[in-house]
DRENZA-13790 format. One record per residue (C-alpha): residue number from 1; x, y, z. Coordinates in Angstrom, 2 decimals, always signed. Each point is the difference from the previous one (the first is absolute). Layout:
BEGIN
  resi        x        y        z
   NUM        X        Y        Z
...
***
This chain:
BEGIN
  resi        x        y        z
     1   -49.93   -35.20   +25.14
     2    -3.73    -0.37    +0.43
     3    -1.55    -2.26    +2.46
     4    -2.01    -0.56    +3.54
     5    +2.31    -0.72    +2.76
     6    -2.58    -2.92    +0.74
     7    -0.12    -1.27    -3.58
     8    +3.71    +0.55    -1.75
     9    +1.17    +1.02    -3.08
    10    +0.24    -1.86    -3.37
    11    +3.18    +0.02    -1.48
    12    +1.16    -1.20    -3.32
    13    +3.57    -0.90    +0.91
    14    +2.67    +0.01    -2.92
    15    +3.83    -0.92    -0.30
    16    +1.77    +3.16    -2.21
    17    +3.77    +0.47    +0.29
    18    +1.03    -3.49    +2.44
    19    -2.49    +1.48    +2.64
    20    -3.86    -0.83    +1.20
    21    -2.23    +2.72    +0.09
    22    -3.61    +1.10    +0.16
    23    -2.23    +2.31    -0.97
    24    -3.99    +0.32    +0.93
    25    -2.08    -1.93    -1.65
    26    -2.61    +2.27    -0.78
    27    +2.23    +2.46    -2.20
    28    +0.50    -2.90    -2.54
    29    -1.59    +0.24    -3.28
    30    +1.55    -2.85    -1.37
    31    +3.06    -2.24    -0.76
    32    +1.41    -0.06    -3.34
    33    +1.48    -3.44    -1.11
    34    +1.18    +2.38    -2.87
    35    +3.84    -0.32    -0.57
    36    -0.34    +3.25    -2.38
    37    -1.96    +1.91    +2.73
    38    +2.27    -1.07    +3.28
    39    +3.49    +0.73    -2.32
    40    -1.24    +3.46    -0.71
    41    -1.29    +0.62    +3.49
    42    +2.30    +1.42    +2.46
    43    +1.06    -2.26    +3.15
    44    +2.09    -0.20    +3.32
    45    +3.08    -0.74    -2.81
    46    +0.93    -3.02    -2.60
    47    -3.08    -2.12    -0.93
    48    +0.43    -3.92    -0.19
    49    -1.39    -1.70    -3.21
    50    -3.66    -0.97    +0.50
    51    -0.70    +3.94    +2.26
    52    -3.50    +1.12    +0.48
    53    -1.30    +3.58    +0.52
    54    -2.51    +0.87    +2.15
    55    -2.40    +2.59    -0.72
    56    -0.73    +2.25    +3.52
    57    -1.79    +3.16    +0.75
    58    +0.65    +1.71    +2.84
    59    -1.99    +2.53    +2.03
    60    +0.75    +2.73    -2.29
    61    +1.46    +0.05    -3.62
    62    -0.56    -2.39    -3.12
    63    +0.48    -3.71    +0.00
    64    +3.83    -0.97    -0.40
    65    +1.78    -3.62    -1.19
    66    +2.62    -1.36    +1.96
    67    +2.35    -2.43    -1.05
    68    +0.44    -3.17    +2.67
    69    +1.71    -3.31    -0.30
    70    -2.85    -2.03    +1.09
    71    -3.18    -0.21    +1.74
    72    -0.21    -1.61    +3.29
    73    -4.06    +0.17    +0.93
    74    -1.39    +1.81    +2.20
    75    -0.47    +0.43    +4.13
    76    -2.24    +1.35    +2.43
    77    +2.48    +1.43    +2.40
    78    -1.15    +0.59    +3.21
    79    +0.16    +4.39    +0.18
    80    +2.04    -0.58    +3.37
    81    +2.68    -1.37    -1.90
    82    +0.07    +3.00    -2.41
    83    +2.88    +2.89    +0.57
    84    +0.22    +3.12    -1.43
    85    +3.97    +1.44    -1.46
    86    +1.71    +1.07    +3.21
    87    +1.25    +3.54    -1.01
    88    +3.64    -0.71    +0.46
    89    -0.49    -2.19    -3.08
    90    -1.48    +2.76    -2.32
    91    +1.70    +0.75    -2.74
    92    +2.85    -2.94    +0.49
    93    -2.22    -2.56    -1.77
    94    -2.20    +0.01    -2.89
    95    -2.86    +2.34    +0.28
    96    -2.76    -2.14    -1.05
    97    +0.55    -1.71    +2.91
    98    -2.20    +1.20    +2.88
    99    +0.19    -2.98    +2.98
   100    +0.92    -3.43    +1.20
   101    -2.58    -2.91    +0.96
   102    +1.28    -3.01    +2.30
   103    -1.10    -2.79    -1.89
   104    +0.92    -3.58    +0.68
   105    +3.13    +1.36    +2.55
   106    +1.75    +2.01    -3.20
   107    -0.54    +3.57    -1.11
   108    -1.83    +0.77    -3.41
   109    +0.33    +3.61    -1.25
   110    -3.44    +1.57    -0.79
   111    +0.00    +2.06    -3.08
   112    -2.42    +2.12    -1.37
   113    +0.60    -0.75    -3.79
   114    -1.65    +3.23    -1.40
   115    +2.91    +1.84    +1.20
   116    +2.59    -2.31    -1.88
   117    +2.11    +3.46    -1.96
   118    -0.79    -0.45    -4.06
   119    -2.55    -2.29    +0.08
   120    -2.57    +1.10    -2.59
   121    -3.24    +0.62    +0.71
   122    -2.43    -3.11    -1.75
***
């Protein structure tokens, strides 16, 4: 995640597969409203009726959708409250996912949605 440790991060948090998670801000190209585009996208598993995809690029590679079951806004977290994957969880959980942020007292898993496996590049 990108960010000043005075300023924060943006994140664009999402709800895929009964959990809230985030991803930063800045590697969003856009949010489909598209049911055609999020049903063909992969995702974190089954997509609810009414699924958007959003379109990231990450540091390196093309721009990928991602299928999500809604869109919750987005948050400037503060970059204290950020976490990076402990090792002992590599591996165990779903590689996109690279972290943890504290936010409101509950844990959001931070993923970095151009590493979502057989998403196609936009």
């Amino acid at each position: 995640m990108s960010g000043d440790e005075d300023e924060g991060v943006d994140v664009l948090l999402f709800e895929a597969a009964g959990f809230r998670m985030g991803t930063d801000a800045a590697h969003v190209l856009r949010v489909s409203k598209s049911p055609a585009e999020a049903a063909a996208a992969p995702g974190f598993g089954p997509i609810r009726a009414g699924a958007r995809a959003i379109v990231a690029q990450g540091p390196s590679g093309p721009a990928r959708s991602v299928a999500v079951d809604n869109i919750l806004g987005v948050r400037r977290l503060p970059a204290g409250n950020l976490r990076p994957l402990p090792a002992f969880l590599r591996g165990l959980i779903h590689p996109a996912v690279i972290g943890f942020a504290l936010m409101e007292e509950a844990l959001i898993a931070l993923v970095e949605l151009s590493e979502v496996e057989g998403g196609e590049p936009r």
